[in-house]
N, C-alpha and C positions, 0 to 999 in steps of 0.2 A: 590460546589464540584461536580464533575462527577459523575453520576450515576449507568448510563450505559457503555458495554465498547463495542465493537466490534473488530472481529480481520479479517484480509485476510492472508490466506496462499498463497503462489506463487514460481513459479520457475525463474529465468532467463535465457534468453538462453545462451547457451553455447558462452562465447566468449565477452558476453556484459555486464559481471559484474562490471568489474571496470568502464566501461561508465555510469550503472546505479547507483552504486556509486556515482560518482561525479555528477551527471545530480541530485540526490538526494539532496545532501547535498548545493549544490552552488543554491545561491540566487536566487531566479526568475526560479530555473530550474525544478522545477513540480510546475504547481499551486494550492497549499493544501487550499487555501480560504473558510474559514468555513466552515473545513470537521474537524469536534471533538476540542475539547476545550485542546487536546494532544493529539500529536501522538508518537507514538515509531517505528520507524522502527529495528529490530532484527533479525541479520543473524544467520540462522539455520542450514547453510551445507555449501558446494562449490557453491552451487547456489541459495540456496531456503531461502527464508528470509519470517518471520511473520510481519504484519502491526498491529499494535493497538491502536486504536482510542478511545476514552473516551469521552462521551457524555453527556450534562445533561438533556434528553429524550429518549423514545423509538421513538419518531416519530422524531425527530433529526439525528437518527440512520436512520430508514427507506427513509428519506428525503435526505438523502448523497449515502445509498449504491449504486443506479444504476452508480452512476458515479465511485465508488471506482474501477471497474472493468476497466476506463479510466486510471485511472493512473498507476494500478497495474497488465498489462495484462498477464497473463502466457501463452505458448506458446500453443496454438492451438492441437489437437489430429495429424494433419497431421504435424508440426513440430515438433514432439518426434520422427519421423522414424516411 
């Protein structure tokens, strides 16, 4: 059983939600390969969706998140206007 959990908050950009949508959901379309033992992805607004990952480590945890930023980019300071 998971221990620990981790979450990532994020926005998508404007326009590219239902791409990342199905780039989500369809097979092969984000590589999640031993990143948490479960995940939830959870839409929060018009764009902004929570990620939560479940782990059975703290260093499992720390051992994944530089890459969670790979998969889950939010838009930049300069692409909010």
């Amino acid at each position: 059983m998971a221990g620990f959990i981790s979450t990532v908050r994020f926005l998508v950009k404007d326009g590219c939600v239902d791409e990342f949508i199905k780039k989500h959901n369809e097979p092969g379309g984000i590589d999640q390969a031993g990143i948490g033992l479960n995940q939830y992805l959870i839409r929060s607004g018009d764009r902004s969706f929570t990620w939560i990952g479940m782990f059975e480590s703290e260093a499992a945890i720390a051992e994944v998140r530089p890459h969670l930023c790979l998969l889950y980019t939010s838009p930049s300071p300069r692409d909010r206007g």
